[in-house]
C-alpha positions in Angstrom: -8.8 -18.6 0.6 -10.7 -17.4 -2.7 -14.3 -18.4 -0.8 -12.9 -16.9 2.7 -12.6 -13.7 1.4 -15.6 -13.7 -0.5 -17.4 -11.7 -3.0 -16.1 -8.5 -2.1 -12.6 -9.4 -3.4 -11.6 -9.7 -6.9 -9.2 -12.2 -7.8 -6.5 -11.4 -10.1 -3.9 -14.3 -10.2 -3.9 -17.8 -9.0 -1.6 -20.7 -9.0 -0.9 -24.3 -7.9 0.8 -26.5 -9.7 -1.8 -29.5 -9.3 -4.0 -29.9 -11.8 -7.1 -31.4 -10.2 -7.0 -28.6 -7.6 -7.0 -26.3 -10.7 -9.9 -27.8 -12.2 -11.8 -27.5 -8.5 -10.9 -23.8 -8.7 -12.5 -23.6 -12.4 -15.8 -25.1 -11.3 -16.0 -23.2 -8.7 -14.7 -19.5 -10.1 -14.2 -20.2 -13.7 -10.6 -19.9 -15.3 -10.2 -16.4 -15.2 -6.7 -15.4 -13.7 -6.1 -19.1 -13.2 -2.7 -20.4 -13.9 -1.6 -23.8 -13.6 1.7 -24.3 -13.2 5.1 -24.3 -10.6 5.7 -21.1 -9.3 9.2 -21.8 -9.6 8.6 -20.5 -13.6 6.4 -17.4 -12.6 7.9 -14.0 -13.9 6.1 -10.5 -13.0 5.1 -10.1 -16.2 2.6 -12.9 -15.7 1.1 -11.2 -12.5 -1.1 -8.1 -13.9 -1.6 -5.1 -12.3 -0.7 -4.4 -8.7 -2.5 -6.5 -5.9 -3.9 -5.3 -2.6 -3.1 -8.4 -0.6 -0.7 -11.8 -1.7 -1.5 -14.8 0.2 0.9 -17.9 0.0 -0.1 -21.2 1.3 3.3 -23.2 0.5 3.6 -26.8 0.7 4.3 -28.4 4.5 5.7 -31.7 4.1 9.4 -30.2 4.7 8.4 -28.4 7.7 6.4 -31.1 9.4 7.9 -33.6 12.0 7.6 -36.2 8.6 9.9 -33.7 6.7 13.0 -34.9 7.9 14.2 -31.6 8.9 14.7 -29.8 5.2 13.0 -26.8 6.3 12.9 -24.1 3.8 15.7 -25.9 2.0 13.4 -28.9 0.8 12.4 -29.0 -3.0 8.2 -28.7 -1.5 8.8 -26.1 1.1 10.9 -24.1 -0.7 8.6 -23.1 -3.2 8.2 -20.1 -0.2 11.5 -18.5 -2.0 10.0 -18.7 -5.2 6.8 -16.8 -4.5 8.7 -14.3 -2.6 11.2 -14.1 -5.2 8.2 -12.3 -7.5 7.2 -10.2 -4.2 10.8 -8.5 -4.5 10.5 -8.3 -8.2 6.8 -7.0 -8.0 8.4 -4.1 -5.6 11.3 -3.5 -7.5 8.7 -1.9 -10.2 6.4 -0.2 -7.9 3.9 -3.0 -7.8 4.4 -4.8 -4.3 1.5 -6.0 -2.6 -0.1 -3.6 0.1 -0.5 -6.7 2.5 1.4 -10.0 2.2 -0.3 -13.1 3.9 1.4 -16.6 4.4 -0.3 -19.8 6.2 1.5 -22.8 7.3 1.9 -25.5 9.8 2.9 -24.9 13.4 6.0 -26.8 12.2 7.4 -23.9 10.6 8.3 -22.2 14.0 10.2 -25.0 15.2 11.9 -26.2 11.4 15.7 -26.1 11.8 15.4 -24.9 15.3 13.1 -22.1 14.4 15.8 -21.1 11.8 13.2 -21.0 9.2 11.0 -19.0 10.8 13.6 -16.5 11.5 14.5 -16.3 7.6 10.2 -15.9 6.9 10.5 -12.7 9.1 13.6 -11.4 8.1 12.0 -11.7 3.9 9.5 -9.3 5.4 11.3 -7.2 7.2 14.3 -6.3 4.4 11.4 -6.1 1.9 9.9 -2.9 3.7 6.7 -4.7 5.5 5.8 -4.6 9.2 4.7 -7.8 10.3 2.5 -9.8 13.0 2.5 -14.0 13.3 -0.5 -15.8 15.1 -1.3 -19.4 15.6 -5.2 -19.7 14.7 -6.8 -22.3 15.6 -9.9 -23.2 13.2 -11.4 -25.0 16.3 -12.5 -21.8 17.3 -14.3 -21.2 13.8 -15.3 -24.7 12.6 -15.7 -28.2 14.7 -12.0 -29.2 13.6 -8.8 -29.0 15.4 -6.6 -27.3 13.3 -3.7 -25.0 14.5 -2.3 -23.2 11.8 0.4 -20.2 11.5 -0.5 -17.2 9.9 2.0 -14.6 9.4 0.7 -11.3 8.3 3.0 -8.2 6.8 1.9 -4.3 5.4 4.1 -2.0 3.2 5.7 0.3 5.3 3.9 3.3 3.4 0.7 1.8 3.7 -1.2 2.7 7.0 -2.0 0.7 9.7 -5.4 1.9 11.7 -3.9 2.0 16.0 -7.0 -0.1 16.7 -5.3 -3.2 14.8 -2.3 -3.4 17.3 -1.7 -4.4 20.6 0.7 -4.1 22.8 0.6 -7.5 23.7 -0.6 -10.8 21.8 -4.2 -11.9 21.7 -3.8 -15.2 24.3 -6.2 -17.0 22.1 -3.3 -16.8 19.1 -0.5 -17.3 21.2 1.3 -20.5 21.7 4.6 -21.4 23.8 6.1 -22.1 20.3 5.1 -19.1 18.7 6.4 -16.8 21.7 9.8 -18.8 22.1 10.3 -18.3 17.8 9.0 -15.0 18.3 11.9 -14.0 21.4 14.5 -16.3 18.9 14.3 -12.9 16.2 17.5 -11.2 15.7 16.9 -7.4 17.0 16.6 -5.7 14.0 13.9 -8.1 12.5 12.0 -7.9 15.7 11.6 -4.2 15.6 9.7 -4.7 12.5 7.3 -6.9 14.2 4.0 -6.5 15.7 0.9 -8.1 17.5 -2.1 -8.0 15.6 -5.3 -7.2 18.1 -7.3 -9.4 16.4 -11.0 -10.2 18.0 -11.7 -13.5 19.2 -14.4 -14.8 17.7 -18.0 -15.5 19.5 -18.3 -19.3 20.8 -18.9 -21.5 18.3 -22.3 -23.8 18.5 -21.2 -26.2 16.4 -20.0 -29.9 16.4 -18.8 -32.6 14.4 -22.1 -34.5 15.3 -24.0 -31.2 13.3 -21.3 -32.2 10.1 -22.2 -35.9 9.6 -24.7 -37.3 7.0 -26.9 -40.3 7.7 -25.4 -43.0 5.5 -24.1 -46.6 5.2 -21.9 -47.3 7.9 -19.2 -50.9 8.5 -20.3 -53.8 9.3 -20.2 -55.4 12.6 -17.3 -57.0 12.0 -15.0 -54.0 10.1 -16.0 -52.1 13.5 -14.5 -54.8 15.8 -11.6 -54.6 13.4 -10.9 -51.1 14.5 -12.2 -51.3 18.3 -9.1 -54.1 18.9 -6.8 -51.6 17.4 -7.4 -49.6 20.3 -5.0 -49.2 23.8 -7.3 -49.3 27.3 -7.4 -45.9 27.9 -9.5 -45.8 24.7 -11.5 -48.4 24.9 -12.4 -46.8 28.2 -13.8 -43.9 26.2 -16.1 -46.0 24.4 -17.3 -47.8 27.5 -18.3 -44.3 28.9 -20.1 -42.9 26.5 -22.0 -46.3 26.0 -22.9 -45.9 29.7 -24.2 -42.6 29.4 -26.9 -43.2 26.7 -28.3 -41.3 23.9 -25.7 -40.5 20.7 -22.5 -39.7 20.7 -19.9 -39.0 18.1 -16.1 -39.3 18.1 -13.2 -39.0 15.1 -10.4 -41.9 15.2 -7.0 -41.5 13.4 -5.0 -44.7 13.0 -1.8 -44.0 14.3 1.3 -45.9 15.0 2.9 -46.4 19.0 5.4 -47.5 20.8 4.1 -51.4 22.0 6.4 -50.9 25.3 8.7 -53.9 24.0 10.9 -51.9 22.0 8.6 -52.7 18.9 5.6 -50.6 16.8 2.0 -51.3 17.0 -0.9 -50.0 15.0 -3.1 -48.0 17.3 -6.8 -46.4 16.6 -7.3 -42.8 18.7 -10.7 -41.6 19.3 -11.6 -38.3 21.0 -15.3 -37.3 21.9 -15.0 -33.1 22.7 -16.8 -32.8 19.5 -14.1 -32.1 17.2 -12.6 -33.7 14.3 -8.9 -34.4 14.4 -6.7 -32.4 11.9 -7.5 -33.2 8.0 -5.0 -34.6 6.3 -4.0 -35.5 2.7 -4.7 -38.8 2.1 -1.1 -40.1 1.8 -1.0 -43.0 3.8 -3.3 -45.5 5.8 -3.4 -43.6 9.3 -4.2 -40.3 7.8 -7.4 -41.2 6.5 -10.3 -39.9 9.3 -12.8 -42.5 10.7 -15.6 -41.4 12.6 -17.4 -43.6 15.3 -20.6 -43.1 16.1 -22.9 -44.5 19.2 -26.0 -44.8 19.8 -27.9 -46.0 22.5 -24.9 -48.6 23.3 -24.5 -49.5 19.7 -21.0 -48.9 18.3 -20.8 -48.0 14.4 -17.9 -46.6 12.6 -17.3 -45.3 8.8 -14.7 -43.5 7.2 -15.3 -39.7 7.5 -16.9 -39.0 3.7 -15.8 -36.1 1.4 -18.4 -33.7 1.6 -17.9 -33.6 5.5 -14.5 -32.8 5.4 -16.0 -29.9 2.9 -18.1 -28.8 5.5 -15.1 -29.3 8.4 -13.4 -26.6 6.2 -15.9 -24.1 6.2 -16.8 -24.7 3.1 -21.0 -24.8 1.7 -22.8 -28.1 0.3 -23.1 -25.9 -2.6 -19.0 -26.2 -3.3 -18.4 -28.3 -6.1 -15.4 -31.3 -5.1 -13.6 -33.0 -7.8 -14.7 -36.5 -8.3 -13.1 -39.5 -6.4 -12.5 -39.6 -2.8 -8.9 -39.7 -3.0 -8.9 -36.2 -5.0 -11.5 -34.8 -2.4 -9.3 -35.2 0.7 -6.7 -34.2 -1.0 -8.3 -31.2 -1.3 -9.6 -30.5 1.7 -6.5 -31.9 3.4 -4.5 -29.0 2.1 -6.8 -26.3 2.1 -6.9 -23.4 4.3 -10.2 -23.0 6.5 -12.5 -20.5 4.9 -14.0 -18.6 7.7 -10.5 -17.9 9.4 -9.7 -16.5 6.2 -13.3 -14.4 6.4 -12.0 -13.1 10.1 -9.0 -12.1 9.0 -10.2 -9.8 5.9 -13.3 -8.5 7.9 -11.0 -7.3 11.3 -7.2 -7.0 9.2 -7.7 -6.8 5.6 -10.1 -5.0 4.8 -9.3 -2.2 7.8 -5.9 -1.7 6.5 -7.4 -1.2 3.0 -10.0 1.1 3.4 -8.2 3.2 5.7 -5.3 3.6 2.7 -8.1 4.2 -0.1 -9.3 6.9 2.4 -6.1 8.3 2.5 -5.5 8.2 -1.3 -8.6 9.6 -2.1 -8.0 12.6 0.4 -4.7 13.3 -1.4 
């Protein structure tokens, strides 16, 4: 988020309770306004000043499919009622944020039967902000699939400029999910809601072949290994692309099926549309990304390195990544994909704000 919305933005406060993310952020921005910590133990008085915009990216593992159904309620997810425990507290003494940004998985419109998502709008709307929820897809941005929820709200005495809202939602950030939880609000948090007529952005010319460095790949043999882990239809992918020459490359995610027995099998996925699958954390064996690459015929495969995922996320060779694989996909896994972030301050942000400085400064 702190590279997405650039130099233009100053940072006042940060958090996150894991201390090798916090170091990342230090050789990156240095340790001013850093805090490393849970958020659970934040007061007001450790958040200076007043801020023009709060963005919360809370943990997900509660209101993914892997959660268990805990929602909100789960000791990782509901760090959200912590953070906005200070954004009440903040505008109980005049110092709310003018714009209040959260990010999460699509999960979160589905968690508890969309329960959660109704109890996210309904913190908005009884703390005085107008709100707008998209599902962003970084696919659109960077040559990674990677759906995310966005849900942004303004103070109701800050301005919004007409040109920012629609009257109905931008098709490229509307899923069935999203308009189902959306429908699902209760009447009077709905009528604090709004579409946000948010640009789609030009076609991207990128792919996941442009991301990849040339280094050591698997041997022969550790590539077998993971072509036999793959189901017909798969292996029918590789076959095509061998028979239509030149270079291709494709991501594979380990993942575990249904054997049609009544039993589990380990299967390995590949896709060739030129995208990398989702990013994940590295917290078990089929989350870690492999890539495949073939040329001419020839059928190599590697796992996906840490300075590619980097770039996946938007972010430039130039950005420093703590030391160790594990800690870099970890990283990366959880981040937030910088130029969505960029898009949303260039056409959201940064509208709302300079229209309410120009307001100020004409009173």
């Amino acid at each position: 988020v702190r590279a997405g919305l650039g130099g233009g933005w100053t940072c006042r406060f940060a958090n996150d309770i894991d201390p090798v993310k916090a170091a990342t952020y230090r050789d990156n921005w240095g340790a001013n306004g850093l805090h490393v910590g849970d958020v659970r133990a934040l007061t007001p008085d450790d958040l200076p000043e007043a801020a023009d915009l709060a963005w919360a990216s809370f943990p997900c593992q509660d209101l993914s499919l892997a959660g268990r159904g805990r929602g909100l309620g789960g000791e990782r997810s509901g760090t959200f009622h912590a953070f906005w425990s200070l954004m009440t507290a903040l505008g109980d003494v005049g110092r709310g944020p003018r714009i209040v940004a959260i990010e999460n998985v699509c999960g979160t419109l589905t968690s508890r039967g969309g329960q959660d998502f109704v109890a996210i709008c309904r913190t908005f709307a009884e703390a005085g902000y107008r709100f707008g929820a998209m599902v962003i897809d970084a696919a659109l941005f960077v040559p990674q699939s990677r759906p995310r929820l966005f849900i942004i709200g303004v103070r109701d005495d800050v301005g919004v400029p007409s040109s920012l809202m629609a009257r109905e939602p931008v098709a490229a950030f509307l899923t069935p999910a999203l308009s189902r939880a959306i429908e699902g609000l209760p009447a009077e948090v709905a009528s604090r809601a709004l579409w946000w007529a948010l640009p789609v952005p030009t076609r991207r010319d990128t792919t996941l072949a442009d991301m990849i460095d040339d280094t050591t790949w698997h041997t022969p043999a550790q590539t077998q290994t993971l072509l036999e882990l793959m189901s017909p239809l798969h292996r029918a992918r590789i076959a095509q692309a061998q028979d239509l020459g030149g270079r291709h490359v494709g991501s594979v995610f380990r993942r575990t099926r249904a054997d049609g027995r009544g039993g589990r099998v380990q299967r390995a996925e590949v896709r060739f549309d030129g995208l990398a699958g989702c990013l994940r954390t590295p917290s078990g064996g089929s989350s870690r990304q492999s890539l495949l690459m073939i040329n001419d015929g020839v059928v190599q495969s590697r796992l996906i390195s840490p300075r590619e995922t980097a770039r996946l996320m938007g972010l430039d060779d130039s950005f420093r990544l703590p030391r160790g694989t594990h800690r870099a996909y970890h990283l990366t896994g959880d981040g937030v994909v910088v130029p969505v972030v960029r898009h949303l301050a260039r056409h959201i942000f940064e509208p709302i704000l300079d229209q309410s400085l120009s307001s100020r400064e004409a009173a």
